[in-house]
BALOBA-1460 file (C-alpha; in Angstrom, 3 decimals):
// residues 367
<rec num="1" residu="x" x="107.195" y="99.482" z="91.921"/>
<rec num="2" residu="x" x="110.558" y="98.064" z="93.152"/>
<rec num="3" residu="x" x="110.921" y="94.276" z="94.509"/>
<rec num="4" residu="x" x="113.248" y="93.023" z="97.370"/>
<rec num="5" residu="x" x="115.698" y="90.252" z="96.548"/>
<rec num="6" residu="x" x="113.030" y="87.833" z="98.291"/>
<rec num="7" residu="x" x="110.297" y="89.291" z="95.967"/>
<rec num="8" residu="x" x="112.557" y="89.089" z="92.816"/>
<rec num="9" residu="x" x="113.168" y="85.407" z="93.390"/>
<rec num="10" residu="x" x="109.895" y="84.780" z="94.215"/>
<rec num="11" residu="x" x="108.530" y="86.192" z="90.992"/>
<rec num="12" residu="x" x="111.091" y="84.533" z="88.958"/>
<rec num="13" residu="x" x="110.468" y="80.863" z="90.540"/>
<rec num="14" residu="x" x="106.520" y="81.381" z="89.958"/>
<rec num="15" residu="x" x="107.356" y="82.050" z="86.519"/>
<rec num="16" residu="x" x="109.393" y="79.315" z="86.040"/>
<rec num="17" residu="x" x="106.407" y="77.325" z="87.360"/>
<rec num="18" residu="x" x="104.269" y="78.953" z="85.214"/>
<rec num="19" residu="x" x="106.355" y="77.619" z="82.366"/>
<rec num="20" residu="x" x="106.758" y="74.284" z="83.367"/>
<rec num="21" residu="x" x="103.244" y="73.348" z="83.954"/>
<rec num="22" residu="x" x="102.722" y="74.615" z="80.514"/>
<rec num="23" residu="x" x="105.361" y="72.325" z="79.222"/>
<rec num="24" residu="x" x="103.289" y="69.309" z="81.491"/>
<rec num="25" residu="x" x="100.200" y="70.745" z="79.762"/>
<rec num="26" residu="x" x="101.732" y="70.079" z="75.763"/>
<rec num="27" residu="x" x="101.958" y="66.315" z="76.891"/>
<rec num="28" residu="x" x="99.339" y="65.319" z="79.068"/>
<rec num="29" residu="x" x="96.048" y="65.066" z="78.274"/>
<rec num="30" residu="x" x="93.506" y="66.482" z="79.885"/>
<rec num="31" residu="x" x="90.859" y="63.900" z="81.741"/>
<rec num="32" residu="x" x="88.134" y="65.954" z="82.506"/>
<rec num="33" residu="x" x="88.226" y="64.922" z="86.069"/>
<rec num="34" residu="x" x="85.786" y="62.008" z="85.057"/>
<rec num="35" residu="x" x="83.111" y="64.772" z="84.280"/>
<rec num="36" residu="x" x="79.907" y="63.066" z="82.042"/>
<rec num="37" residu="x" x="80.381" y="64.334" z="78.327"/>
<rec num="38" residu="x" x="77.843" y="64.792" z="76.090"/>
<rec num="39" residu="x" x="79.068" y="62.367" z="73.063"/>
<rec num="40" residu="x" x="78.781" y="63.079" z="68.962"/>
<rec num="41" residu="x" x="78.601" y="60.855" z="66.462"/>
<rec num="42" residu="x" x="81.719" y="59.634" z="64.167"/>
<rec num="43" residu="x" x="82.891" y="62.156" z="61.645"/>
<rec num="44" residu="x" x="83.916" y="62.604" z="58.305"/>
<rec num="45" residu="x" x="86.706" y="65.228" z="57.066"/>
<rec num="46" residu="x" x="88.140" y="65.052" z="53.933"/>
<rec num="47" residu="x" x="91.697" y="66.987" z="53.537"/>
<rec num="48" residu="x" x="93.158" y="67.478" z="50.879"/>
<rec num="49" residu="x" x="96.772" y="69.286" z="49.629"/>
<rec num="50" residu="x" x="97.717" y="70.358" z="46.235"/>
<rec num="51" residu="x" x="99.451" y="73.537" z="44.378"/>
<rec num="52" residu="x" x="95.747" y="74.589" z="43.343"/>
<rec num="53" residu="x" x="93.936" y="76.887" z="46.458"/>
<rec num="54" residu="x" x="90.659" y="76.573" z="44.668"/>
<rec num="55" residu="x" x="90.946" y="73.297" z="43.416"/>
<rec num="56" residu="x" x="91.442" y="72.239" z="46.563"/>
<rec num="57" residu="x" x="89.085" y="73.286" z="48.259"/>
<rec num="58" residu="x" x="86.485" y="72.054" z="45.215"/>
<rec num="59" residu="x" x="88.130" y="68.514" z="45.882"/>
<rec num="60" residu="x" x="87.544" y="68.544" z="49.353"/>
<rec num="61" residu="x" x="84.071" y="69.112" z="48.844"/>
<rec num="62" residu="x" x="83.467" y="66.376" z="46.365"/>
<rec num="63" residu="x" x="84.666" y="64.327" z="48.789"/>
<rec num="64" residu="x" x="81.686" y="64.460" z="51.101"/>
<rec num="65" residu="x" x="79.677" y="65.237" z="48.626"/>
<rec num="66" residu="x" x="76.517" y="62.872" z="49.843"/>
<rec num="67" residu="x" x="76.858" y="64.714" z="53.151"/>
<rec num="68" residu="x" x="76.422" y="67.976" z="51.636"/>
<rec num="69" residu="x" x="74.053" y="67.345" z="49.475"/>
<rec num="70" residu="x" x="71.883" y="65.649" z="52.506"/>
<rec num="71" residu="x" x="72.174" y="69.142" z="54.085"/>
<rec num="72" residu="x" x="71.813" y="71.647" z="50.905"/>
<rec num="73" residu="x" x="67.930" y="69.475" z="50.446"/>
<rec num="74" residu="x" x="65.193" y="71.662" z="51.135"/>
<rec num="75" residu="x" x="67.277" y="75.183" z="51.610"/>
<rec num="76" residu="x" x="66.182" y="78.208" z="50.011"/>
<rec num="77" residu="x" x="69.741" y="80.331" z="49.513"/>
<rec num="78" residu="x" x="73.347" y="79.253" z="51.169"/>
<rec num="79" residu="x" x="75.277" y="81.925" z="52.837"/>
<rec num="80" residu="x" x="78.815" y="81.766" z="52.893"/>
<rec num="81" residu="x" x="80.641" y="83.762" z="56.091"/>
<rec num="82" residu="x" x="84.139" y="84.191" z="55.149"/>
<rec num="83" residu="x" x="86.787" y="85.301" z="57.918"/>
<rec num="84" residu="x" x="87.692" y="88.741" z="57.012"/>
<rec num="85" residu="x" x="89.342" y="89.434" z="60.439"/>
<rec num="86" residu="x" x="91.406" y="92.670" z="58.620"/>
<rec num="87" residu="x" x="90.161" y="94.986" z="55.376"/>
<rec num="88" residu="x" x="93.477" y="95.048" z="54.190"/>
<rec num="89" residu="x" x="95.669" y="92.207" z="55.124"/>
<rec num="90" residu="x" x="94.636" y="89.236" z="52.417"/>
<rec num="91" residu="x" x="96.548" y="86.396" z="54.314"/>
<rec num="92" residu="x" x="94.465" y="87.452" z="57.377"/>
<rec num="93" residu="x" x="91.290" y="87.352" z="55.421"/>
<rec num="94" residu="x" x="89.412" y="84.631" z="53.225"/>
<rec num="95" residu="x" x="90.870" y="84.561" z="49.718"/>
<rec num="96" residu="x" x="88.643" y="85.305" z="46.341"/>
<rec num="97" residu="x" x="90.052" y="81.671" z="45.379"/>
<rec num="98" residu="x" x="88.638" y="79.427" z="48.194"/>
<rec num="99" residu="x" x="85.228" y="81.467" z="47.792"/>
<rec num="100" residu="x" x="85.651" y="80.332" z="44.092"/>
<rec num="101" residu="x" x="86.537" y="76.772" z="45.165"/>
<rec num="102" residu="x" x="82.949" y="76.893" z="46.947"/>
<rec num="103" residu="x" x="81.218" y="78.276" z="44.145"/>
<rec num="104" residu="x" x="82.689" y="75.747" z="41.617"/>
<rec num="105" residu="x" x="81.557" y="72.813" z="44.008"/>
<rec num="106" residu="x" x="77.929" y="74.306" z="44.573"/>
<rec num="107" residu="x" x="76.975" y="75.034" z="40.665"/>
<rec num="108" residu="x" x="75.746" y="71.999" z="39.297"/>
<rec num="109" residu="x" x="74.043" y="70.817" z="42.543"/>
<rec num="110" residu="x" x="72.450" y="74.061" z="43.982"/>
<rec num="111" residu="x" x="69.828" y="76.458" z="42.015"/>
<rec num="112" residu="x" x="69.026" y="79.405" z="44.556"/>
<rec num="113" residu="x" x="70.773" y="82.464" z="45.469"/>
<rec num="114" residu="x" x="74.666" y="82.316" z="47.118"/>
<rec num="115" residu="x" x="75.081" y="85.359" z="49.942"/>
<rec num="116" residu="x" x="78.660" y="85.556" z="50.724"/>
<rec num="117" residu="x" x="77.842" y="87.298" z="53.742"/>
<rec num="118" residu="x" x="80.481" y="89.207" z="56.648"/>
<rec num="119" residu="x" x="80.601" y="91.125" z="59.957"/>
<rec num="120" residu="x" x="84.365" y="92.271" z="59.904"/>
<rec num="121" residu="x" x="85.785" y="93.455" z="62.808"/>
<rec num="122" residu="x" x="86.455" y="96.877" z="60.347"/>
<rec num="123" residu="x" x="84.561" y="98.004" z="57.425"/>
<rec num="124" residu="x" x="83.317" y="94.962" z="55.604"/>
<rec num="125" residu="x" x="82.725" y="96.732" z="52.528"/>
<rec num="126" residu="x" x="86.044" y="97.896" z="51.904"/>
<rec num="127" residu="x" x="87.570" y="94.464" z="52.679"/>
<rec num="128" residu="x" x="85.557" y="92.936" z="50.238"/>
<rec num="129" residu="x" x="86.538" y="95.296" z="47.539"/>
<rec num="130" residu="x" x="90.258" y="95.079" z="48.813"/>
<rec num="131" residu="x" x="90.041" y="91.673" z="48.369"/>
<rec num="132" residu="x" x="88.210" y="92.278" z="44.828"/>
<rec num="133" residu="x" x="85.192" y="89.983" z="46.166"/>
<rec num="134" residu="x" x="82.899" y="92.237" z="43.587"/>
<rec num="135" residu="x" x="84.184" y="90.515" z="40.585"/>
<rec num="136" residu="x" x="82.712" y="87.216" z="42.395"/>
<rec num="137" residu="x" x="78.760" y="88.342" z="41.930"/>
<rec num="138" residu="x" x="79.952" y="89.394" z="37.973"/>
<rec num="139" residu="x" x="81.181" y="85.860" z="37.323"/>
<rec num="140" residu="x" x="78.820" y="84.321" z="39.102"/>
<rec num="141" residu="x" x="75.554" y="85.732" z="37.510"/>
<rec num="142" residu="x" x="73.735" y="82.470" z="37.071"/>
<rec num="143" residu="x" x="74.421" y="81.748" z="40.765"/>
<rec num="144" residu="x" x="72.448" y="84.917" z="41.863"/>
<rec num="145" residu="x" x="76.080" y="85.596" z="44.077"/>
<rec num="146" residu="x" x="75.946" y="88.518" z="45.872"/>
<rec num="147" residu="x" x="77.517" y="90.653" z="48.515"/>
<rec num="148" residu="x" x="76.163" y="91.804" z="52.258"/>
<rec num="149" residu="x" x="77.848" y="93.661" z="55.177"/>
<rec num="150" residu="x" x="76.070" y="92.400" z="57.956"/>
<rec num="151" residu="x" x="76.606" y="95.232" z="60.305"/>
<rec num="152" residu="x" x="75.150" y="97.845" z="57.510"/>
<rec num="153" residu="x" x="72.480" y="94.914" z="57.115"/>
<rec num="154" residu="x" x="71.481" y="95.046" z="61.285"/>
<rec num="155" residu="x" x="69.255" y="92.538" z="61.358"/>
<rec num="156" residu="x" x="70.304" y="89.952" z="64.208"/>
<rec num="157" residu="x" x="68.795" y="87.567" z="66.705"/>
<rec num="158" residu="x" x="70.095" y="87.693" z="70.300"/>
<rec num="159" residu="x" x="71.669" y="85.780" z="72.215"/>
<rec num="160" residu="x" x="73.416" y="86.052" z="75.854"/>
<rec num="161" residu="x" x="77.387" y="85.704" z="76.984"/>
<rec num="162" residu="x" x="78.622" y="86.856" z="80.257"/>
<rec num="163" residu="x" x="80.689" y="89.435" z="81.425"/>
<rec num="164" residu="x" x="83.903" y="89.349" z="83.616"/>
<rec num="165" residu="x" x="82.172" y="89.397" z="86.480"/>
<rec num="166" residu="x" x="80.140" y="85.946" z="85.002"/>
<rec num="167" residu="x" x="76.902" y="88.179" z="84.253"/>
<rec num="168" residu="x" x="74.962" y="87.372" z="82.119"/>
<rec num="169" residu="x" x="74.881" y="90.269" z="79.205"/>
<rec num="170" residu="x" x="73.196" y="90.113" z="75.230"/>
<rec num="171" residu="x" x="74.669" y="90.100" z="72.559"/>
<rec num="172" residu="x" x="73.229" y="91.244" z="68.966"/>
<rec num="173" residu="x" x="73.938" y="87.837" z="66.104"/>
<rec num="174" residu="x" x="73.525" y="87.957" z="62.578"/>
<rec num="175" residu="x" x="70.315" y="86.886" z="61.524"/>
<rec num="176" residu="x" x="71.160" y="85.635" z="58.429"/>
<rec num="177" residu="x" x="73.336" y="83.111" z="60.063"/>
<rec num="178" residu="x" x="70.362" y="82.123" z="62.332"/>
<rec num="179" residu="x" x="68.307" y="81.482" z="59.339"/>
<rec num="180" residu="x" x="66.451" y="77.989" z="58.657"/>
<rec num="181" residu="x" x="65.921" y="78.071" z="55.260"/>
<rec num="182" residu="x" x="70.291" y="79.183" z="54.534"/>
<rec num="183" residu="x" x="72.545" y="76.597" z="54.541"/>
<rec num="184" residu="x" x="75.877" y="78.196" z="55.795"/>
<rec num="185" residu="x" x="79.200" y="77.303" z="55.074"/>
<rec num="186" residu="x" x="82.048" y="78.362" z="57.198"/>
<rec num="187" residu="x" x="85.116" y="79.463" z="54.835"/>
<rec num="188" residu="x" x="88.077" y="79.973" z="57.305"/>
<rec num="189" residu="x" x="91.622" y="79.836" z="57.080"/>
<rec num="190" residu="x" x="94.420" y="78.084" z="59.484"/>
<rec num="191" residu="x" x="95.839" y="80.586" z="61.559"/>
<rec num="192" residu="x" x="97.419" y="81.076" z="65.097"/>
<rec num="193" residu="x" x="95.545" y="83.762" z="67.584"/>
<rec num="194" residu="x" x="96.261" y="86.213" z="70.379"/>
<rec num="195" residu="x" x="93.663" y="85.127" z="72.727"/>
<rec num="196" residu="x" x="92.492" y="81.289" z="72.307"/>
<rec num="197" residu="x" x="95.144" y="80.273" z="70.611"/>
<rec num="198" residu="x" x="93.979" y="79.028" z="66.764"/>
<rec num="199" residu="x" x="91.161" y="80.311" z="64.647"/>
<rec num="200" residu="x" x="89.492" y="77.809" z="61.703"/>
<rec num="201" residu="x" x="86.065" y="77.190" z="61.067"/>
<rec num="202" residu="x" x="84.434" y="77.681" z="64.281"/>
<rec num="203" residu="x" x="85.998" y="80.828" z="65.923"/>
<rec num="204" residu="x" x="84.818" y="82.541" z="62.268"/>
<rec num="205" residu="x" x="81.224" y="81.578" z="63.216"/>
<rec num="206" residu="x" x="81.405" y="82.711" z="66.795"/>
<rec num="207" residu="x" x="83.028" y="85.824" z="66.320"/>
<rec num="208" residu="x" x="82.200" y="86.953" z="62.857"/>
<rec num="209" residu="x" x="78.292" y="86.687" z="63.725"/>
<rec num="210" residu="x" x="78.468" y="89.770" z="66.901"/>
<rec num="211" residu="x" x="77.595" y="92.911" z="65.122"/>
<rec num="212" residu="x" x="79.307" y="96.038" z="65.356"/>
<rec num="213" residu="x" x="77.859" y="99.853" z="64.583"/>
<rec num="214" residu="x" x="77.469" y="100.861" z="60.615"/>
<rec num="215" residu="x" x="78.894" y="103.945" z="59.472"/>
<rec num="216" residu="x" x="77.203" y="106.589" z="61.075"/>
<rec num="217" residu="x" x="75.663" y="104.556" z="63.697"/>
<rec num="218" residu="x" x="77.258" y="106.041" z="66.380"/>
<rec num="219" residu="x" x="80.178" y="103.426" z="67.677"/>
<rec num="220" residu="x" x="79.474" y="100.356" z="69.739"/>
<rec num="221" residu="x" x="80.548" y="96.441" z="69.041"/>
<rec num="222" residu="x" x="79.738" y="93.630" z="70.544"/>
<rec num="223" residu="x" x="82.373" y="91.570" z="68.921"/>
<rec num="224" residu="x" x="84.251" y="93.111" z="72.564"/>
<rec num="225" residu="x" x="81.652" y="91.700" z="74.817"/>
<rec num="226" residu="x" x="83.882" y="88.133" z="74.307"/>
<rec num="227" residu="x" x="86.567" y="89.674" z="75.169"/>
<rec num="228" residu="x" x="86.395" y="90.227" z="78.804"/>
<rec num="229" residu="x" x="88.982" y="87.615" z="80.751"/>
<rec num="230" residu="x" x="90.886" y="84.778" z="79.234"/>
<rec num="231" residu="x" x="88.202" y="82.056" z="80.768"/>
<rec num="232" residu="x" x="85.127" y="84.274" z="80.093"/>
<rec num="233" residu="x" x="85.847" y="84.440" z="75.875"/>
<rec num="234" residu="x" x="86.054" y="80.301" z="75.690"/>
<rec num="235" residu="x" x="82.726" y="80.070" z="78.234"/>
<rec num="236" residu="x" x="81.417" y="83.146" z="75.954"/>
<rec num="237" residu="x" x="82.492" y="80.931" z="72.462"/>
<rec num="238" residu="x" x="80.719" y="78.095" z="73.878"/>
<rec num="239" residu="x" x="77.579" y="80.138" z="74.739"/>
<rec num="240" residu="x" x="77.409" y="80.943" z="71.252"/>
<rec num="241" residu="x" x="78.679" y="78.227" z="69.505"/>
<rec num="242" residu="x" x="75.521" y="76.672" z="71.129"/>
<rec num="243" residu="x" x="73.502" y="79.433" z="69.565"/>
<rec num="244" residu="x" x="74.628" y="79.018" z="66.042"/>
<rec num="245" residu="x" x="75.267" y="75.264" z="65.769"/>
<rec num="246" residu="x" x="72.005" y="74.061" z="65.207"/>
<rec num="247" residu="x" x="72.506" y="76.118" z="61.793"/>
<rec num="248" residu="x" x="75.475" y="75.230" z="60.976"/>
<rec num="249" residu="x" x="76.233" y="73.787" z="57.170"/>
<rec num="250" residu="x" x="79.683" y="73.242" z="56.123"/>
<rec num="251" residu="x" x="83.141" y="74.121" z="57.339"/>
<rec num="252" residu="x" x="85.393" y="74.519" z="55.133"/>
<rec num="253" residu="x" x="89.285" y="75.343" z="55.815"/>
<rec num="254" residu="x" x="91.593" y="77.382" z="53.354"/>
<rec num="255" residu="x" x="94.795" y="76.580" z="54.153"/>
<rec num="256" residu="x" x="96.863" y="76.688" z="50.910"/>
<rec num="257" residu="x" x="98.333" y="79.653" z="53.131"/>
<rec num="258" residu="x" x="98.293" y="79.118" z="57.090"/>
<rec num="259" residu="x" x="99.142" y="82.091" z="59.422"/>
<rec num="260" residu="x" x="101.927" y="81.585" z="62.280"/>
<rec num="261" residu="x" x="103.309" y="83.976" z="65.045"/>
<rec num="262" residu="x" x="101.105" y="86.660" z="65.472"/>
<rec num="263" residu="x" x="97.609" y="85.753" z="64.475"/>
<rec num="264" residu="x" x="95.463" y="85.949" z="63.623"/>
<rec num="265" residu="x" x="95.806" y="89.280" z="61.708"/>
<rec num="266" residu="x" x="100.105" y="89.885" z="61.932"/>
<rec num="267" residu="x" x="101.823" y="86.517" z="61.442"/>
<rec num="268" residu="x" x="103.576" y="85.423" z="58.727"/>
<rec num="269" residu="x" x="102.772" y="83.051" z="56.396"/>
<rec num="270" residu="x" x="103.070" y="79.066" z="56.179"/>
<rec num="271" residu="x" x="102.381" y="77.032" z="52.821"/>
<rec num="272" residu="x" x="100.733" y="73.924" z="53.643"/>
<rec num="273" residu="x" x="98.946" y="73.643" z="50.835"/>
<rec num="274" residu="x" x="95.880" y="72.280" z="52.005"/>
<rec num="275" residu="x" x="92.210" y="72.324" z="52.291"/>
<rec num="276" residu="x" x="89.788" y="71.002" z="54.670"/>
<rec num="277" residu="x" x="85.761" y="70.457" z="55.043"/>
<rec num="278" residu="x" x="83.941" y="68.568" z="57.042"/>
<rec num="279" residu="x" x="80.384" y="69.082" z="57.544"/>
<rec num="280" residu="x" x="81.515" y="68.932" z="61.552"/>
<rec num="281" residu="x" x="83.054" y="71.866" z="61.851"/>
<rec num="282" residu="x" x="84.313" y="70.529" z="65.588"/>
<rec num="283" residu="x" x="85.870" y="67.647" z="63.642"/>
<rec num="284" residu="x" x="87.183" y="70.003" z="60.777"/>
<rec num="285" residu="x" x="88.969" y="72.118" z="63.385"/>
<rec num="286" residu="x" x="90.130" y="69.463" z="64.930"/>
<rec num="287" residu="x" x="91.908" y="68.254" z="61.829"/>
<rec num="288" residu="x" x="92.954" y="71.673" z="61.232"/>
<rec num="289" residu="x" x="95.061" y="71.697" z="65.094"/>
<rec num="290" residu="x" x="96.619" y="68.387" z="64.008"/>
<rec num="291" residu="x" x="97.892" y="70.278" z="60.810"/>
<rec num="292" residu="x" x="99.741" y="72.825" z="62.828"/>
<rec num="293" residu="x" x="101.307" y="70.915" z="65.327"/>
<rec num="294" residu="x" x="99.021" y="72.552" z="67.810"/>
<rec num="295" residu="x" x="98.245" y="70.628" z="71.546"/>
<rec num="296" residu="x" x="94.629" y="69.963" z="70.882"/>
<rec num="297" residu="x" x="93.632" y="70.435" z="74.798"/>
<rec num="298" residu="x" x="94.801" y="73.506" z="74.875"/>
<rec num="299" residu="x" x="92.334" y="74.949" z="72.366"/>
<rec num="300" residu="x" x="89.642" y="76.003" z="75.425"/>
<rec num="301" residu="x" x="86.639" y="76.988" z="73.063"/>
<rec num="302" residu="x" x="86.877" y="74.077" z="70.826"/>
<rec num="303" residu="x" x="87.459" y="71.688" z="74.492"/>
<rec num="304" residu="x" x="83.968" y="72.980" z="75.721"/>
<rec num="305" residu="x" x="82.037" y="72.471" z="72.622"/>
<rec num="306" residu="x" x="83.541" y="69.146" z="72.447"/>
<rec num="307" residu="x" x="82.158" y="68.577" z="75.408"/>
<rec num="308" residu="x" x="79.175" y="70.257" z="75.464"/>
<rec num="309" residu="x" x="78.644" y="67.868" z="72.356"/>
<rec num="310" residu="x" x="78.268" y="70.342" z="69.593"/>
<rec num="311" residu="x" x="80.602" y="68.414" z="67.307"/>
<rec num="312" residu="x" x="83.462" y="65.176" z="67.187"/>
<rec num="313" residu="x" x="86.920" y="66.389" z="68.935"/>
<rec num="314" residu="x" x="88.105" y="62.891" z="69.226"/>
<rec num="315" residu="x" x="90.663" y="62.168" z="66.681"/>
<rec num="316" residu="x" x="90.189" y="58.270" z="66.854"/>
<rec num="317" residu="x" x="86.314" y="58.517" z="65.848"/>
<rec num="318" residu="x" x="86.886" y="61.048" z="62.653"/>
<rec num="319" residu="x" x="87.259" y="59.520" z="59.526"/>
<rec num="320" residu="x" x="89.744" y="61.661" z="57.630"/>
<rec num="321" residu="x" x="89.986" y="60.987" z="53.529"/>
<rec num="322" residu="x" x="92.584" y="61.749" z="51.252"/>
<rec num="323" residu="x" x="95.980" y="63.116" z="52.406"/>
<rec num="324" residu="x" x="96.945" y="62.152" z="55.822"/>
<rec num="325" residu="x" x="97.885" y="64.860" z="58.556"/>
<rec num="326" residu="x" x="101.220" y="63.021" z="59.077"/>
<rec num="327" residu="x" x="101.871" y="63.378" z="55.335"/>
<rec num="328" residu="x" x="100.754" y="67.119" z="55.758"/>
<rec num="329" residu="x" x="101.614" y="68.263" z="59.289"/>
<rec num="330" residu="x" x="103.861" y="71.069" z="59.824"/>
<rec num="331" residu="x" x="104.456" y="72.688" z="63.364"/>
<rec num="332" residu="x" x="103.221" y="76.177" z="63.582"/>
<rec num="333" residu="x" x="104.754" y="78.931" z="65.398"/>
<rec num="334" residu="x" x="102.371" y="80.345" z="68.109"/>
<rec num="335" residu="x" x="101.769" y="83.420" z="69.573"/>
<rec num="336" residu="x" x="104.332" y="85.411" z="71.654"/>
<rec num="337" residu="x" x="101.776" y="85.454" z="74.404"/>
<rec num="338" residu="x" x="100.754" y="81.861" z="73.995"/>
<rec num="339" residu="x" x="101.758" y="81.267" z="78.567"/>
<rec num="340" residu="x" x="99.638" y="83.795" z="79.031"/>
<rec num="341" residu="x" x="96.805" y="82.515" z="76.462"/>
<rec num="342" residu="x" x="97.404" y="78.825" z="78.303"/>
<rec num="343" residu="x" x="96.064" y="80.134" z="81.700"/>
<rec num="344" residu="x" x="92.403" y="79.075" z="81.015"/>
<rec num="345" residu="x" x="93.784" y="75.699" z="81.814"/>
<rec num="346" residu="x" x="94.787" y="76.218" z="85.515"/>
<rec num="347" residu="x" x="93.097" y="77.179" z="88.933"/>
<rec num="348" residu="x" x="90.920" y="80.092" z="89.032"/>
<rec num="349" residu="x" x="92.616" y="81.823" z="91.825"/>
<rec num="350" residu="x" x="91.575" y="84.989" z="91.619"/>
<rec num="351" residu="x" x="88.355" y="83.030" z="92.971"/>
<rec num="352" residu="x" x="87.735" y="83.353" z="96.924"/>
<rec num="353" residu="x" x="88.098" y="80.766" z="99.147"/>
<rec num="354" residu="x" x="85.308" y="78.334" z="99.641"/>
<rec num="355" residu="x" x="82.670" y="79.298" z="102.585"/>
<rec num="356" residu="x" x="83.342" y="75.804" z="104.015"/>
<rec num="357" residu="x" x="80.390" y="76.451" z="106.453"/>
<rec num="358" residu="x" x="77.550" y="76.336" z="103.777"/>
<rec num="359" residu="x" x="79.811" y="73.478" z="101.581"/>
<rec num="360" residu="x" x="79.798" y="71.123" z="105.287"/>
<rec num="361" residu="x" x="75.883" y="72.091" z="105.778"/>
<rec num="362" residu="x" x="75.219" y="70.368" z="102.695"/>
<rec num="363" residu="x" x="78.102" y="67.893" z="102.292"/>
<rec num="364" residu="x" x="75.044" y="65.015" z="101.404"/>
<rec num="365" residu="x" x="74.351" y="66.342" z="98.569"/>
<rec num="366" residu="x" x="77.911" y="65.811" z="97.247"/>
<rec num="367" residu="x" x="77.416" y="61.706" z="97.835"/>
């Protein structure tokens, strides 16, 4: 389609707009419009840098230990979901080490069985062996570790996200992760992201626990029913963030190597040399934005559950021990398509207008 010299200049000035509201967005805060928020308690995150992946992360741990432990009472197995977002790429995927880490922390306070449990978007199978996961459940004999594809598995709960069209539709969750009796620990990674921006902790809940076809099973996944608008996947996070949370353990955050660029499966890679846990894993994440440089408001999914009080997103009521994210921070590179990623944050316009008739009819029942 060709454009007139009006049309040109036109679409050049709205992109110029475009860009500079985003620019307004990276320093101003976003009020909520004086909305009521639900509110969460004060957190705890401990972080934690060093030139030891798994010895970070088993230091992070022991530093909320008596929160743990509070949560590990009582549970008959823990099931760790690691974010294996590729089958071949290791610094898109959960390293053997941090799983380690985990395992070193949970030996000589927890007796049952350890599930290190995963829905890849791919074959889970063969990222586990990629990633030589397999030698974990031979090392780890007395810990009863072992290994299960969730999607060969097919057991899940439902829940219910929306479409584009702001249906309501189901979607098919792990069970596993939906169990009382596990307590499950997050093990993500820092890394930048296509759509929302960042994945940590709670994107590799919320989109590792959809379950896709096994082998054979035909081919279906509804990993793609989030994906259906750049609104619609935060709203559809949120929706199942609120599924999962009650269950919800432990986050814990690999990032002794973060991803930048093209997350969260073709970036490249940062060394920040940390680790973080939290047993918030709003908090955690939060922590885990701070580390990258990243505009927290502009992190939709993690906005909503903030607000939808599923976790602590204020920075001035976590309590953050060890290393401090100024003595840590480094500034991430984000996503080429980070303006269009950003456009959650304005006006729906592909909305209709208002039917100001029916809005004046009842214009009482706005005060």
């Amino acid at each position: 389609m060709s454009l007139s010299r009006r049309e040109f200049v036109q679409a050049a000035g709205a992109g110029l707009l475009l860009r500079a509201q985003l620019l307004k967005a990276q320093s101003t805060p976003r009020s909520g419009g004086g909305a009521v928020q639900a509110s969460a308690p004060r957190a705890k995150v401990a972080l934690v840098q060093g030139d030891d992946r798994r010895k970070n992360v088993t230091a992070a741990l022991e530093s909320i230990d008596d929160q743990i432990r509070a949560g590990l009472a009582g549970k008959k197995c823990v099931v760790i979901k690691p974010n294996n977002v590729s089958s071949e790429n290791q610094l898109a995927s959960t390293h053997a080490d941090a799983l380690r880490g985990i395992l070193d922390y949970l030996e000589p306070r927890f007796r049952g069985a350890v599930v290190i449990a995963e829905a890849a978007a791919g074959d889970t199978l063969e990222g586990f062996e990629n990633f030589k996961y397999p030698r974990l459940t031979t090392e780890r004999r007395a810990q009863q570790v072992s290994l299960v594809d969730l999607n060969r598995e097919g057991k899940y709960q439902t829940g219910t996200l929306v479409d584009y069209d702001l249906h309501i539709v189901p979607v098919r969750l792990a069970a596993r992760l939906l169990d009382p009796d596990a307590y499950v620990i997050s093990s993500a990674m820092l890394k930048t992201h296509n759509t929302v921006v960042a994945t940590l902790s709670v994107k590799n809940m919320v989109l590792g626990s959809p379950l896709h076809s096994a082998p054979g099973d035909g081919r279906w996944s509804d990993k793609r029913k989030f994906h259906v608008g750049i609104r619609q996947t935060h709203l559809n996070m949120l929706m199942a963030a609120q599924r999962l949370q009650p269950n919800w353990g432990l986050a814990v955050i690999d990032g002794f190597e973060g991803m930048e660029g093209n997350g969260p499966g073709n970036g490249t890679a940062v060394a920040s040399h940390i680790a973080i846990a939290s047993t918030d894993f709003i908090a955690a994440d939060r922590v885990g934005i701070e580390a990258m440089g990243i505009n927290p408001d502009w992190i939709g999914y993690l906005t909503y559950c903030s607000q939808a009080g599923l976790g602590q997103y204020d920075l001035s009521k976590i309590d953050i021990t060890g290393a401090s994210i100024a003595s840590v921070g480094k500034k991430y590179k984000l996503h080429e398509d980070i303006e269009q990623e950003l456009q959650w944050m304005g006006p729906m316009n592909e909305l209709p207008e208002r039917v100001g008739s029916v809005a004046q009819r009842h214009a009482f029942d706005l005060g």
